[in-house]
C-alpha positions as CSV (number, residue, x, y, z in Angstrom):
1,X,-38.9,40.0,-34.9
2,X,-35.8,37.9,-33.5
3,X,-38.1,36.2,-31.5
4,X,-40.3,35.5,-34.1
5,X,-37.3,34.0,-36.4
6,X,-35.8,31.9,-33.4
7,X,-39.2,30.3,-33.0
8,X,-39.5,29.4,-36.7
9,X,-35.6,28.3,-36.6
10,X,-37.2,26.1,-33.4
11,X,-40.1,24.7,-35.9
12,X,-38.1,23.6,-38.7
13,X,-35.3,22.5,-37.3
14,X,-36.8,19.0,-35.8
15,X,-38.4,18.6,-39.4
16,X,-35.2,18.9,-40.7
17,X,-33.8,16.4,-38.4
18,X,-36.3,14.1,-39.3
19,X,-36.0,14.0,-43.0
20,X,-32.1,13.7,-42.6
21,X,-33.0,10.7,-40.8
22,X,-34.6,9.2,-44.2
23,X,-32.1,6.8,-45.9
24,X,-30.5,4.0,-44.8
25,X,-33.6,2.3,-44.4
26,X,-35.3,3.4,-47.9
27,X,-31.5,2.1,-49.3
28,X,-31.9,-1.3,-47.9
29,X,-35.0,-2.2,-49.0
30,X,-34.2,-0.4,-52.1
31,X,-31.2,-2.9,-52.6
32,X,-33.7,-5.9,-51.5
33,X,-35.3,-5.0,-54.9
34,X,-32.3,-6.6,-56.3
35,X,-31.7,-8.7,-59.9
36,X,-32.5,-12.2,-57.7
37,X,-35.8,-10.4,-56.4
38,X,-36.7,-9.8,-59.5
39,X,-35.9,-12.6,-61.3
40,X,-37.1,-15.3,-58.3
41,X,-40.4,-13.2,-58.6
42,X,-40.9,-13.6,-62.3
43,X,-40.0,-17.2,-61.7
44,X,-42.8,-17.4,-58.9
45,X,-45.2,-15.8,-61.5
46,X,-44.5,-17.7,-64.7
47,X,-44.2,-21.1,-63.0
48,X,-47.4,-20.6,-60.2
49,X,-49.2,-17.2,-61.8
50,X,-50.6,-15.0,-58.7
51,X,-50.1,-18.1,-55.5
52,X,-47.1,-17.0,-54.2
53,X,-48.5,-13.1,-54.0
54,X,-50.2,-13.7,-50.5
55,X,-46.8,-15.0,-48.9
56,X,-45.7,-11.5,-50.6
57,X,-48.1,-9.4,-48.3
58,X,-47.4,-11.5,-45.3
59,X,-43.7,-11.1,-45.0
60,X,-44.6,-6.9,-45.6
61,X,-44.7,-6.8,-41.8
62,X,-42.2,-9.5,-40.7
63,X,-39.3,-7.9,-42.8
64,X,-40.7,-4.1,-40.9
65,X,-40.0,-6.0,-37.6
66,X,-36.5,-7.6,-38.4
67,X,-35.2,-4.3,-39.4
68,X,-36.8,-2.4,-37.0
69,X,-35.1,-4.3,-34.4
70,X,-32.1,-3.7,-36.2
71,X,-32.7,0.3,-36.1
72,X,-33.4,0.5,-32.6
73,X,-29.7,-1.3,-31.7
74,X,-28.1,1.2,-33.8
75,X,-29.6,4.2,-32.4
76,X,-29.8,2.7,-28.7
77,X,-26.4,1.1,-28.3
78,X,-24.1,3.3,-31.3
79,X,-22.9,-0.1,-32.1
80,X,-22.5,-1.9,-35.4
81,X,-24.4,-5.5,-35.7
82,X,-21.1,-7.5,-35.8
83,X,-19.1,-4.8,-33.3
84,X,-22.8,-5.4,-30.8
85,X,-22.1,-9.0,-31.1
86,X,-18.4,-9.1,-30.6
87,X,-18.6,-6.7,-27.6
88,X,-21.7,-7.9,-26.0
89,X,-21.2,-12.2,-26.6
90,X,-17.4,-12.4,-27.2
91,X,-15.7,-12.7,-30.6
92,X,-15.8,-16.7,-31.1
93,X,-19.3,-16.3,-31.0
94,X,-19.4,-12.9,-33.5
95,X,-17.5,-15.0,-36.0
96,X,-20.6,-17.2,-36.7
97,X,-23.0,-14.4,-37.7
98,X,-20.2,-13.0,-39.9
99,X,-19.6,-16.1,-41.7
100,X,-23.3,-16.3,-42.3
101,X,-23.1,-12.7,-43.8
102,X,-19.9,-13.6,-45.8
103,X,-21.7,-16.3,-47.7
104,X,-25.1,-13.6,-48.0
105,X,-23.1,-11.2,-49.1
106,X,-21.4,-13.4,-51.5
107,X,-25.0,-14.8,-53.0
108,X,-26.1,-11.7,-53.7
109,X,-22.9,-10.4,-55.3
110,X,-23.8,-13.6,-57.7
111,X,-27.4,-12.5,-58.0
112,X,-26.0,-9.1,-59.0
113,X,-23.5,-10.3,-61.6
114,X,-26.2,-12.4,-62.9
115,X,-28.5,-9.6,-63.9
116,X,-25.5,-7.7,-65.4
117,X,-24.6,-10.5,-67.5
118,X,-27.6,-11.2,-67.8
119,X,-28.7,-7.8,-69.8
120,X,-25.8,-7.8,-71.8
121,X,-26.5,-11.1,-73.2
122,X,-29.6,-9.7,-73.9
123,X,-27.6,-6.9,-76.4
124,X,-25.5,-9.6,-77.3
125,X,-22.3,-8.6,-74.8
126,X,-20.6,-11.6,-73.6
127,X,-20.1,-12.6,-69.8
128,X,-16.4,-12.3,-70.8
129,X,-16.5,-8.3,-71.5
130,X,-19.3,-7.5,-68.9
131,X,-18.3,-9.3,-66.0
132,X,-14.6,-8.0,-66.1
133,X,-16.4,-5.0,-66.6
134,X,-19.0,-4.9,-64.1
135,X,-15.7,-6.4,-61.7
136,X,-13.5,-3.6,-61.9
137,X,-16.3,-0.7,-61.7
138,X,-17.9,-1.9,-58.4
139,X,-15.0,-1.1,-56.0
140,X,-14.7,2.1,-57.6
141,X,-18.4,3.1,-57.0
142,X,-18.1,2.0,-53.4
143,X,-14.9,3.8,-52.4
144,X,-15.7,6.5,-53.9
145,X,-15.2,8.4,-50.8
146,X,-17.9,8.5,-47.5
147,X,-20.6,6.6,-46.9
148,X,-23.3,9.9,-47.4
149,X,-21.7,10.1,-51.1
150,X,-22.5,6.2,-51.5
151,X,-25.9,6.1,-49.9
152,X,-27.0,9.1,-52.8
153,X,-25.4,7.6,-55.5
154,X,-27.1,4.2,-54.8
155,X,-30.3,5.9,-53.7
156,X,-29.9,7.7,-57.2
157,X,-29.5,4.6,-59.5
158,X,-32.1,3.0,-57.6
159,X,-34.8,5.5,-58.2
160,X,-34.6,3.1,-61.9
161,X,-37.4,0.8,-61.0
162,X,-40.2,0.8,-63.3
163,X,-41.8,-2.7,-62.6
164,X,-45.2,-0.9,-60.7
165,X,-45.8,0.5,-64.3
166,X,-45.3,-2.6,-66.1
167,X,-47.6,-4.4,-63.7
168,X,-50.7,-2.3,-64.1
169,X,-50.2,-1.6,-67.9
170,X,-50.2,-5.9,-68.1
171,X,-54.1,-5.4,-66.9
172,X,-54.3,-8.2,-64.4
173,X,-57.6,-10.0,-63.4
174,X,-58.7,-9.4,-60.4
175,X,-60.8,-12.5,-60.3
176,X,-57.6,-14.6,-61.1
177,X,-55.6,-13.0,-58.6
178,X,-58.2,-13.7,-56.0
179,X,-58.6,-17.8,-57.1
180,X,-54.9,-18.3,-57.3
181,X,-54.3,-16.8,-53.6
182,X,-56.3,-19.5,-52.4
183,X,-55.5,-21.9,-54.7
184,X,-51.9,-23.1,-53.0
185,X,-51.0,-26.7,-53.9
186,X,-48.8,-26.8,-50.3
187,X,-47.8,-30.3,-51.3
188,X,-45.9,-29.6,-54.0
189,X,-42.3,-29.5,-53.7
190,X,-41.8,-27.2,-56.5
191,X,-44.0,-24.5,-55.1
192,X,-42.5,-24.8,-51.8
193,X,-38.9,-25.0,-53.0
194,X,-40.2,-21.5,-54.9
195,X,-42.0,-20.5,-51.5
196,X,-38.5,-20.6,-49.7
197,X,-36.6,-18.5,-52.9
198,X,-39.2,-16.0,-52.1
199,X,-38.3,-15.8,-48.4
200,X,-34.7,-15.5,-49.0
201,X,-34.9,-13.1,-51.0
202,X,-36.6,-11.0,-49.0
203,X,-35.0,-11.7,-46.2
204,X,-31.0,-11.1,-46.4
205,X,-28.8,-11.2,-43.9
206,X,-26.7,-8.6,-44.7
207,X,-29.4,-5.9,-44.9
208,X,-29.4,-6.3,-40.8
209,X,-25.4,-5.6,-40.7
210,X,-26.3,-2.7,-43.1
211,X,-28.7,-1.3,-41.3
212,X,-27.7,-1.3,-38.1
213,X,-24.3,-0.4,-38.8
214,X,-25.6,2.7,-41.4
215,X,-27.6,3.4,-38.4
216,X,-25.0,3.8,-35.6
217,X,-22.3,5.7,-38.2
218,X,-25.4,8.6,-38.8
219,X,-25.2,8.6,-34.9
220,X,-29.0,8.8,-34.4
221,X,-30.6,9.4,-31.3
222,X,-33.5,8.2,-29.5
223,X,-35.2,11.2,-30.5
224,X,-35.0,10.0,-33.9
225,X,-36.2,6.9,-33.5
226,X,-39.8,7.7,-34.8
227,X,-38.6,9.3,-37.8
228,X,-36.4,5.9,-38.6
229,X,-38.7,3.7,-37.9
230,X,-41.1,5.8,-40.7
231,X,-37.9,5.3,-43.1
232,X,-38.1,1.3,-42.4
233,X,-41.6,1.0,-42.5
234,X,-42.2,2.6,-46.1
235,X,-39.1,1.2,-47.2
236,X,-40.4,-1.9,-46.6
237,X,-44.2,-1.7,-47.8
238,X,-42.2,-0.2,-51.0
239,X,-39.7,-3.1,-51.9
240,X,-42.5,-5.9,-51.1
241,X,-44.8,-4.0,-53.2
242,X,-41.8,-3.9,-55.9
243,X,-41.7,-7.3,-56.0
244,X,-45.1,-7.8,-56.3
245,X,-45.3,-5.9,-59.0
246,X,-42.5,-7.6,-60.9
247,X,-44.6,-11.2,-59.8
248,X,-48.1,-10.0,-61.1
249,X,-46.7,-8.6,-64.6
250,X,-44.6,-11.7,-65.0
251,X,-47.9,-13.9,-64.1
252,X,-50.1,-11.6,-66.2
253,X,-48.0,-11.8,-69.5
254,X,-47.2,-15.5,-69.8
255,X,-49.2,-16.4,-73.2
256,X,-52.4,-18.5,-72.7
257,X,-51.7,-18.8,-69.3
258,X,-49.6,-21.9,-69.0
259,X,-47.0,-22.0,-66.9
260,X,-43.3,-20.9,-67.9
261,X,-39.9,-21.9,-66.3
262,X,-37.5,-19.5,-67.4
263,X,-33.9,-20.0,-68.0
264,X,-32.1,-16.9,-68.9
265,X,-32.7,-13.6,-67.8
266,X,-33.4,-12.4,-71.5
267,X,-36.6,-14.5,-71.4
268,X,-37.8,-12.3,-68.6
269,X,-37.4,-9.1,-70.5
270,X,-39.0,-10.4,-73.4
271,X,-42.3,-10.7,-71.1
272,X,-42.3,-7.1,-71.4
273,X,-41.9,-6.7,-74.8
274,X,-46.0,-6.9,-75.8
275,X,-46.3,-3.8,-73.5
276,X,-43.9,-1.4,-73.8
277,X,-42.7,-2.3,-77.3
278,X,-39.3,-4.8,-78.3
279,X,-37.0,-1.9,-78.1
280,X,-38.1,0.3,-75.3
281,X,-39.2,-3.0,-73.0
282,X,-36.0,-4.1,-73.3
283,X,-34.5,-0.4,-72.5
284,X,-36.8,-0.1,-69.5
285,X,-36.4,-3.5,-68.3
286,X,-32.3,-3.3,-68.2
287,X,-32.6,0.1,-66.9
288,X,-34.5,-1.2,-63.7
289,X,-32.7,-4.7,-63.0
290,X,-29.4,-3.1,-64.1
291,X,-30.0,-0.4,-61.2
292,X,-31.5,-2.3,-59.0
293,X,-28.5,-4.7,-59.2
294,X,-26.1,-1.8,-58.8
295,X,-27.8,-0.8,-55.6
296,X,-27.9,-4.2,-53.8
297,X,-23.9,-4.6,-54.7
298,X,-23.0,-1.4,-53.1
299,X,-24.7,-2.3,-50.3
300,X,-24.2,-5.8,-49.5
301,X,-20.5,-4.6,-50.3
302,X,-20.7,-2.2,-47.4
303,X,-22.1,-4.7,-45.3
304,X,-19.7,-7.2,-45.7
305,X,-16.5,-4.9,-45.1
306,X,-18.4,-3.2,-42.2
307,X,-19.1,-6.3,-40.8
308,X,-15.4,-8.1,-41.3
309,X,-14.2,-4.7,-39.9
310,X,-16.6,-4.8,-36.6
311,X,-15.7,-8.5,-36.2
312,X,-12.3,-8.4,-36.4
313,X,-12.4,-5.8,-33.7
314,X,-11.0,-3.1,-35.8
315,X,-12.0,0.7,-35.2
316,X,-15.2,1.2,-37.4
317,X,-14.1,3.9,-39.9
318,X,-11.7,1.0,-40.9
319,X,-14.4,-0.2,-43.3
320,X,-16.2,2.7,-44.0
321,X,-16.0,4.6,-47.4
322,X,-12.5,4.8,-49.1
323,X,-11.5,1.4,-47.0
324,X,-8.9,3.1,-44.8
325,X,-7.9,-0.7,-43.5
326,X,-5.9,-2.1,-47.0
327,X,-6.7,-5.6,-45.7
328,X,-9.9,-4.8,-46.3
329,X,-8.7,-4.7,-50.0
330,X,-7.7,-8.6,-50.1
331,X,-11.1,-9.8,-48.9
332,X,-13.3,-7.3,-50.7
333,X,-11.7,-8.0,-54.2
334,X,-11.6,-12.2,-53.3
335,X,-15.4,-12.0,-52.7
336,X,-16.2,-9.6,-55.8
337,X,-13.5,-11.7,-58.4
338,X,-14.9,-14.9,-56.8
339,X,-18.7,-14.0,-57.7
340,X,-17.9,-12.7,-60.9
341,X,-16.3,-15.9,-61.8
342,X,-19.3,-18.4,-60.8
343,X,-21.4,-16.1,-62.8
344,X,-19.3,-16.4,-66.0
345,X,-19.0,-20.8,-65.1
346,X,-22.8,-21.4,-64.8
347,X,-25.2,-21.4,-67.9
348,X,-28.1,-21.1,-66.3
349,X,-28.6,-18.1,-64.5
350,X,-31.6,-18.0,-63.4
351,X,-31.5,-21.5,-61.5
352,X,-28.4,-19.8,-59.8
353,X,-30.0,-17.2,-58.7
354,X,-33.0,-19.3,-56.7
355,X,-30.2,-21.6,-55.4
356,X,-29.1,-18.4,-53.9
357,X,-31.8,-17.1,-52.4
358,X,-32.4,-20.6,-50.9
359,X,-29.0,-20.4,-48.6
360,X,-30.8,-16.9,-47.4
361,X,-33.9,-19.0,-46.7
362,X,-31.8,-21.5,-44.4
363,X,-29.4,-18.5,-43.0
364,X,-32.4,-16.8,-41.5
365,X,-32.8,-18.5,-38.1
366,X,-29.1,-17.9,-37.2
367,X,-29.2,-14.2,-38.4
368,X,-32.8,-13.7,-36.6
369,X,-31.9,-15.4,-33.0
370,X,-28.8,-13.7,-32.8
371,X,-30.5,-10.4,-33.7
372,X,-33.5,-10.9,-30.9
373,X,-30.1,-12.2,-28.4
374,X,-28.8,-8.7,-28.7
375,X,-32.3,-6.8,-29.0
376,X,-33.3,-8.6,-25.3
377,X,-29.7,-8.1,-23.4
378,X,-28.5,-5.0,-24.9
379,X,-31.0,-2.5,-24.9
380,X,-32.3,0.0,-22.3
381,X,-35.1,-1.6,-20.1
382,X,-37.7,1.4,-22.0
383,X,-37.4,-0.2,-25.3
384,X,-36.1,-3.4,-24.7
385,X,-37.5,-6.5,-26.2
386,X,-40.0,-8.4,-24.4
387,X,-43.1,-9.6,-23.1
388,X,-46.1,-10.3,-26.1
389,X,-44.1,-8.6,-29.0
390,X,-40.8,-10.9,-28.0
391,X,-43.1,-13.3,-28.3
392,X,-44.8,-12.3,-31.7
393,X,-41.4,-11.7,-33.7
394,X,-40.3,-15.3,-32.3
395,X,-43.4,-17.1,-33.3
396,X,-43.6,-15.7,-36.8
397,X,-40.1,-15.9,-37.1
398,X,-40.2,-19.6,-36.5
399,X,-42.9,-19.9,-38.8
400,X,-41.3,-18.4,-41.8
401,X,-37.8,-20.0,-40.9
402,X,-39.5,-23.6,-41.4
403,X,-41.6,-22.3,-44.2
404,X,-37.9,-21.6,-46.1
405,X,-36.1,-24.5,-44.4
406,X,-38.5,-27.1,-45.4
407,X,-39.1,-25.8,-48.8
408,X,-35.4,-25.9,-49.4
409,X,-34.9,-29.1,-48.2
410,X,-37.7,-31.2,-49.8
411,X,-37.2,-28.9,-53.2
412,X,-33.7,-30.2,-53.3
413,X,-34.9,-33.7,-53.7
């Protein structure tokens, strides 16, 4: 009989490991879902119907591959992204990633403060009682004690998004989907300068200091490797298939099929409205941009402490959880006050939200070499990166990098 337990305590014991793995990498992509996702994807889909869903399914796998990357330095080297840097290329040179995450992490505290202001304009709240609000309550959510207790909480709230249902109750047309995805007019700027939103806001910087930070603090080992990369993967297919969602019901709903530029993120909601009723598509549509917002601020909050903590050479439980380091304090509430008050200055939110995930668009190169520096000279030689795949992230890395930077560029003209 003891025999017969031990072997059984053997048999579960890696499948528990595994699944206590899951979460960091579900969390990330849960807080790429975020308020400027959603409302750059609506954008896409009201101005250019289904043509931007194709670069959707393409990035699926590059964003798997930045993150994995990301994973395998946290598990492999136990170091943070910023602490890797520091330690490995000297600290002048960790202070350019980190200012790159400092202005990411500050974007998408806008995008976040956007959608919060954002729904409560849409129940008549002013930006002058939810922003104060929404200001005061995020530091309390994130210091609420250690990073497990954060990682549920935002895992909890983020369990809110409802767009896949939205999407298929809108009844798209298969036919149109199919003529728009080849229908790209490449030579407008417009579409590009949309093309390169898209990209950003997939792709933000602070998701690889999360990750790989998150990573390193859960003290994985190469063991668990498999089971992370699972927790990437999924994550990934997950929040791209989010946004999808949010671009074909958006594209789907527009009345009579002429395009829509949308100004406020009230109008978005109100696309929902024919399906799910005024009342309850407003309820539903708050409920998922509201959580989704809450998700990405915690995060990107972590990040950005956890990075500034890494660079500055501090010890990293300095800007974990209840932010042992008080100067931590001064540059978390500066970056949170600071975002919060852009918000409340600019009427229209949802051109501030593309602008923003533009800069992500023209911040990925710097965050992608310097993550494929440290993935070639600081892992062991058995997973190091090299040969074809070295080759494969850098070519479609390049690719998407001028994609974003030459949309930006020529869309701001």
């Amino acid at each position: 009989m003891d025999a017969q337990v031990q072997s059984t305590n053997v048999t579960i014991a890696p499948i528990y490991r595994r699944i206590a793995v899951w979460g960091s990498g579900l969390l990330v992509m849960l807080a790429d879902t975020d308020a400027g996702n959603v409302v750059t994807a609506a954008q896409a889909g009201t101005q250019w119907g289904y043509r931007l869903l194709p670069l959707l399914l393409f990035l699926i796998p590059v964003l798997y591959m930045v993150q994995e990357l990301a994973v395998r330095l946290g598990i492999y080297t136990g170091r943070g992204h910023g602490e890797l840097i520091r330690e490995r290329l000297g600290p002048g040179w960790a202070w350019l990633p980190m200012a790159g995450l400092a202005a990411a992490a500050i974007g998408s505290l806008i995008t976040e403060f956007t959608g919060v202001a954002g729904i409560g304009e849409m129940y008549g709240l002013s930006r002058s009682l939810t922003l104060p609000f929404a200001t005061a309550v995020l530091p309390i959510v994130v210091a609420t004690g250690s990073y497990k207790r954060v990682e549920r909480t935002a895992l909890l709230i983020g369990s809110f998004d409802v767009f896949f249902g939205i999407a298929w109750a809108g009844h798209p047309d298969l036919g149109t989907i199919a003529h728009d995805s080849i229908d790209l007019p490449l030579g407008n700027h417009e579409v590009m300068y949309m093309a390169a939103a898209i990209i950003g806001a997939v792709f933000n910087p602070w998701m690889i200091f999360y990750q790989q930070s998150a990573t390193a603090d859960q003290k994985l080992r190469p063991n668990d490797l498999k089971a992370a990369r699972w927790d990437t993967g999924i994550g990934a297919v997950l929040t791209m298939c989010l946004t999808a969602a949010v671009l074909i019901a958006a594209a789907t709903l527009v009345t009579g099929g002429a395009p829509v530029t949308l100004t406020s993120v009230g109008e978005i909601g109100e696309l929902f409205s024919p399906i799910l009723g005024d009342g309850l598509g407003r309820l539903v549509f708050s409920a998922g941009v509201l959580g989704a917002s809450l998700v990405a601020a915690i995060v990107s909050s972590l990040a950005l402490t956890w990075g500034v903590a890494e660079v500055a050479g501090k010890k990293r439980s300095e800007g974990r959880g209840t932010f042992a380091a008080k100067w931590l304090y001064g540059v978390y509430a500066a970056c949170v006050a600071g975002s919060a008050t852009v918000v409340w200055a600019v009427p229209d939110l949802v051109r501030l939200n593309i602008a923003a995930q533009v800069l992500n668009a023209f911040l990925l190169p710097l965050m992608i070499g310097f993550l494929v520096v440290l993935a070639v000279k600081s892992l062991p030689e058995p997973v190091r990166l090299r040969g074809r795949y070295l080759r494969l992230i850098v070519g479609i890395a390049l690719a998407v990098s001028v994609i974003g930077l030459l949309g930006g560029v020529l869309g701001s003209l």
